[in-house]
C-alpha positions as CSV (number, residue, x, y, z in Angstrom):
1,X,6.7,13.6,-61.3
2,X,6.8,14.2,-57.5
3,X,6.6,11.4,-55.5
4,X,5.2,11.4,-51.8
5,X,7.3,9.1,-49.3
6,X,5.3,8.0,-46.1
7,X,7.0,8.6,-43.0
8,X,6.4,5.9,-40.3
9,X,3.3,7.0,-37.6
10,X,5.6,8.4,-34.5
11,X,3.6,7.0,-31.2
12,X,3.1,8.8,-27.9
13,X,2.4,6.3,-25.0
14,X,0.4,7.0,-21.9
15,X,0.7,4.7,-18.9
16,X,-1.9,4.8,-15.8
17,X,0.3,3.4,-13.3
18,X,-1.2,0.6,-9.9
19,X,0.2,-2.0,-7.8
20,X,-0.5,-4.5,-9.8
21,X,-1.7,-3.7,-13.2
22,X,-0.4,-0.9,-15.6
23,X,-2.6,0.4,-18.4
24,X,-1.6,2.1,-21.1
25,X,-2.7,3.7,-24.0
26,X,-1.1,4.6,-28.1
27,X,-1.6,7.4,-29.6
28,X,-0.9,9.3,-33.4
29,X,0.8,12.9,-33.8
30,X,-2.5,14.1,-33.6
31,X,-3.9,12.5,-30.6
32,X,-6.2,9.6,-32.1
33,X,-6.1,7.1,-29.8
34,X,-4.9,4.1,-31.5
35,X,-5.5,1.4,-28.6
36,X,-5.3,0.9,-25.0
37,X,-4.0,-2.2,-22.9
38,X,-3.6,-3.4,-19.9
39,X,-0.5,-5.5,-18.6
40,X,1.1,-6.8,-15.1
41,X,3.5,-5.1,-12.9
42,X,6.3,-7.7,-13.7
43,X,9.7,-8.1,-15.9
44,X,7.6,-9.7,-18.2
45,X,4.6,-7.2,-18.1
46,X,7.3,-4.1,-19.0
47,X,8.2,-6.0,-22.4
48,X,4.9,-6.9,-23.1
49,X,4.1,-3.0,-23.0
50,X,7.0,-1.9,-24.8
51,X,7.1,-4.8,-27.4
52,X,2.7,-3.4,-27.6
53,X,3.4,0.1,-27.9
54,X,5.6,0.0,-31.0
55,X,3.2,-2.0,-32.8
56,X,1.9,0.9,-33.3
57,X,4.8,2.6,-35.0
58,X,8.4,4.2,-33.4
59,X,7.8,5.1,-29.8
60,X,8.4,9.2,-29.4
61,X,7.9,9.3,-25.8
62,X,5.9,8.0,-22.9
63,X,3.9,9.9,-20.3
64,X,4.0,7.7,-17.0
65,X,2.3,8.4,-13.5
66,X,3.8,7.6,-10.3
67,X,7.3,7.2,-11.7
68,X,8.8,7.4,-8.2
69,X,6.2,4.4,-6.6
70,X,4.4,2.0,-8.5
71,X,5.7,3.0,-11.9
72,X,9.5,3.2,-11.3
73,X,10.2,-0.3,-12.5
74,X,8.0,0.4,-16.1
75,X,10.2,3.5,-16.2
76,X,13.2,2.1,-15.5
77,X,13.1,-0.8,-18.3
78,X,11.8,2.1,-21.1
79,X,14.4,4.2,-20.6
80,X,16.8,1.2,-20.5
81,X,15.5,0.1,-24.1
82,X,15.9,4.0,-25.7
83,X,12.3,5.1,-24.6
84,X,12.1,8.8,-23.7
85,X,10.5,8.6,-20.2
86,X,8.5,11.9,-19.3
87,X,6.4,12.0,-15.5
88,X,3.2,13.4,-15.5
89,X,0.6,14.1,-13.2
90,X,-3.0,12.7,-12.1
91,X,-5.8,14.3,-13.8
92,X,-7.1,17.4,-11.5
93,X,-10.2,16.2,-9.7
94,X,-12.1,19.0,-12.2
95,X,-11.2,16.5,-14.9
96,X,-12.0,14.2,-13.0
97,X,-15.9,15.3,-12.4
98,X,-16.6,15.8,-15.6
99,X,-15.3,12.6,-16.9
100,X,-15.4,9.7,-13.9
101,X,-12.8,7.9,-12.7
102,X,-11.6,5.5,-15.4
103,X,-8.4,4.0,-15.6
104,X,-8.4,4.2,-19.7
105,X,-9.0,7.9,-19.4
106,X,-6.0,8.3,-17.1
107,X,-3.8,6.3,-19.5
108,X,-5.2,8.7,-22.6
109,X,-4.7,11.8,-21.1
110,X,-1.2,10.8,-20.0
111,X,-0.4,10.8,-23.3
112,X,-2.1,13.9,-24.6
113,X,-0.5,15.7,-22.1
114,X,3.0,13.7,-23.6
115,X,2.0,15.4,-27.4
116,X,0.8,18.7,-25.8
117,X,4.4,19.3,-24.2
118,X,3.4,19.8,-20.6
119,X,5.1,17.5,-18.8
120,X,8.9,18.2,-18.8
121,X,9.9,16.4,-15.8
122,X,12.7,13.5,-16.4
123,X,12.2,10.4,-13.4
124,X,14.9,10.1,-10.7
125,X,17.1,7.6,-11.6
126,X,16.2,4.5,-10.0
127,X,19.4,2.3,-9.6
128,X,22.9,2.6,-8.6
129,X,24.1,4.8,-5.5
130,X,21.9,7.4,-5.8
131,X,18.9,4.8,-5.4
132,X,21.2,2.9,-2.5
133,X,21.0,6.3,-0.5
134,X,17.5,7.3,-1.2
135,X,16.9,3.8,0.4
136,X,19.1,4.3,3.3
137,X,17.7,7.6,4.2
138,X,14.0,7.0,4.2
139,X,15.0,4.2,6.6
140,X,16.8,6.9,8.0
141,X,14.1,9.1,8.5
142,X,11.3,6.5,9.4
143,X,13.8,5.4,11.9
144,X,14.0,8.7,13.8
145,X,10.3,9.1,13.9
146,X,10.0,5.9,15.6
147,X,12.1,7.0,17.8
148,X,10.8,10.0,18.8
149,X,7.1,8.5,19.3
150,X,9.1,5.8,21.7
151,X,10.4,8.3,23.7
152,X,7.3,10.3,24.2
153,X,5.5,7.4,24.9
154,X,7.9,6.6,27.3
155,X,8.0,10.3,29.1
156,X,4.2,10.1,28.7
157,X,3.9,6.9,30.6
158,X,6.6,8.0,33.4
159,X,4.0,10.8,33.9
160,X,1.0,8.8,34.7
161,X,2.7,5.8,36.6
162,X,1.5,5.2,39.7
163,X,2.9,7.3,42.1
164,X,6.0,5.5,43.9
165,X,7.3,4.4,40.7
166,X,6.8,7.8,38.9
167,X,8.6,9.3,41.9
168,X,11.6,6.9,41.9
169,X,12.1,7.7,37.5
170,X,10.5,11.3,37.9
171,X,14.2,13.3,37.9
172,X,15.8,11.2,35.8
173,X,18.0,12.0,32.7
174,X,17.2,10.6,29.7
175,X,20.2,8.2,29.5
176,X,19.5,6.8,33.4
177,X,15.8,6.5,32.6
178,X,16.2,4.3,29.6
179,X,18.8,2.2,31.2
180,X,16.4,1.8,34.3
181,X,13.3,0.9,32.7
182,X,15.9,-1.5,30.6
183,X,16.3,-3.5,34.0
184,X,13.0,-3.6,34.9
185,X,11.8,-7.3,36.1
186,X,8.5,-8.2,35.7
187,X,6.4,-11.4,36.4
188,X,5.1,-13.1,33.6
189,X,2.1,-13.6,35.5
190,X,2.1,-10.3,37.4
191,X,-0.9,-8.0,36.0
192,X,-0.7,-5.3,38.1
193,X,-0.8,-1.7,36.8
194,X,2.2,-1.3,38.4
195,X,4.1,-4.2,36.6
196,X,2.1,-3.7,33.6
197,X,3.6,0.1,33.8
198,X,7.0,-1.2,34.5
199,X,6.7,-3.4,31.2
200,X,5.4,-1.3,29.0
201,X,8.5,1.2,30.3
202,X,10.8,-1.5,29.8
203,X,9.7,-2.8,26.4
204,X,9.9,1.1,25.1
205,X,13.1,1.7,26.5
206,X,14.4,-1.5,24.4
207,X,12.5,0.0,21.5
208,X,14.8,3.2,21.9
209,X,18.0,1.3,22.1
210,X,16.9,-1.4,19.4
211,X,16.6,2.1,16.6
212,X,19.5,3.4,18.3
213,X,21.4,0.6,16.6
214,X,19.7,1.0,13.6
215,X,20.5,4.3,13.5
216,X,23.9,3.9,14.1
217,X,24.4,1.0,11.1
218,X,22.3,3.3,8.8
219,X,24.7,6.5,9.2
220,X,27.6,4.2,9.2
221,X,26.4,2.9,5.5
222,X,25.4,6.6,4.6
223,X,28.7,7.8,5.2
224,X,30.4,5.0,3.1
225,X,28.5,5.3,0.3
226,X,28.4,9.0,0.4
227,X,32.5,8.8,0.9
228,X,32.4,6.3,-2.2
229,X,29.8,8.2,-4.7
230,X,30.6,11.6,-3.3
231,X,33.8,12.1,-2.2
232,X,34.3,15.7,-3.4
233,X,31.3,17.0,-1.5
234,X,32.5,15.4,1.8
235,X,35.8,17.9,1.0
236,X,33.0,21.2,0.7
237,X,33.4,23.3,4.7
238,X,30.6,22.5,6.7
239,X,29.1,19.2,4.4
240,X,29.3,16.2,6.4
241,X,27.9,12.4,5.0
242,X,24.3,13.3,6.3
243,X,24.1,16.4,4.7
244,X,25.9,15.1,0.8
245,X,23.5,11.8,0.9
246,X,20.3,14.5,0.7
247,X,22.3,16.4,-1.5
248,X,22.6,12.6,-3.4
249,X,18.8,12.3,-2.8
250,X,18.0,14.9,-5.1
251,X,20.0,14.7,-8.2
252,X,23.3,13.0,-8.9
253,X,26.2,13.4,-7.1
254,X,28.3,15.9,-8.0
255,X,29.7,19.2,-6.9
256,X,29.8,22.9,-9.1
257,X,32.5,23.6,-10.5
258,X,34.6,26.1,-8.2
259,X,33.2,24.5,-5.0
């Protein structure tokens, strides 16, 4: 007589990601939902989930949203305990019509679209050097833009000052305009539109030189780092530390064989 074994249940997880709460869901091979939860956004919240999920059965894979923002850290501790971590996307606001807004649905249909195979895309990693330069260039980048608005700002309000002062910075370069408005003296109690001009120029120009240090901290990390994690790519014609940390951004660092 043949005998039947039973295999155990394989679970798909689905995990609707927020700033403070994560919900999830469990479900079969065949898409039966077998329960949803919710749990916090802590240490403790990530092995609450995991430790949930397989008491369900052995954990195939899980389907998390937002695996770059608010769930990097519940992606980071799966795949750290064996868990195949696969992003997937919002529900399209079609879906979304017919169904509502419900943060049980999302966590559902993050799984279902775990067991139908459609989301293929593995999360960043989120730790080591590659993390440490994605870190240092969006302070990088947010930086630069601050930088730039200063300086408009600054042009913009050289423009309208009243008209001796805008005469006396009018034909100035950049580097002698900052330093000027730099030196600026103004009353405390002096309200003025000319003093109130001359300390709004001054206060910009200090903003400008305040990210210029910044800036100059944050490329001297970058290029450590990048020399550290990357040296090969810093050895590639025409690749300097700015250009391998995007490089390092984007997927580890390494460089092709034959480069």
């Amino acid at each position: 007589m043949t005998t039947m074994t039973s295999t155990p249940r394989v679970v798909a997880g689905g995990v609707d990601t927020h700033l403070d709460i994560h919900v999830a869901s469990a479900l079969d091979h065949l898409g039966g939902v077998l329960g949803t939860a919710s749990f916090p956004t802590t240490s403790a919240g990530y092995v609450e989930l995991l430790k949930w999920l397989r008491q369900h059965g052995p954990v195939d894979r899980v389907g998390v949203e937002g695996t770059g923002s608010y769930g990097s850290g519940l992606a980071q501790h799966l795949q750290a305990h064996g868990v195949t971590v696969v992003e997937v996307s919002r529900p399209s606001r079609q879906v979304r019509r017919r169904h509502g807004k419900s943060d049980l649905i999302d966590a559902i249909a993050a799984a279902r679209a775990v067991l139908a195979g459609e989301p293929t895309t593995v999360p960043k990693s989120h730790d080591g050097s590659i993390e440490a330069l994605r870190t240092l260039k969006l302070l990088q980048r947010s930086a630069s833009k601050a930088r730039v608005v200063a300086l408009n700002q600054l042009h913009n309000l050289v423009v309208t000052a009243p008209n001796d002062l805008r005469a006396r910075l009018r034909d100035h370069d950049r580097k002698t305009l900052l330093a000027t408005c730099m030196a600026f003296r103004v009353r405390p109690d002096d309200d003025t539109l000319d003093a109130i001009t001359r300390f709004s120029l001054r206060e910009l120009a200090h903003r400008v030189a305040h990210l210029d240090h910044q800036l100059d901290r944050t490329t001297l990390r970058l290029a450590r780092l990048t020399r550290t994690s990357a040296p090969q790519l810093l050895e590639i014609k025409g690749v300097g530390p700015d250009v391998a940390s995007m490089r390092g951004e984007v997927r580890l660092l390494r460089v092709p064989s034959g480069a």
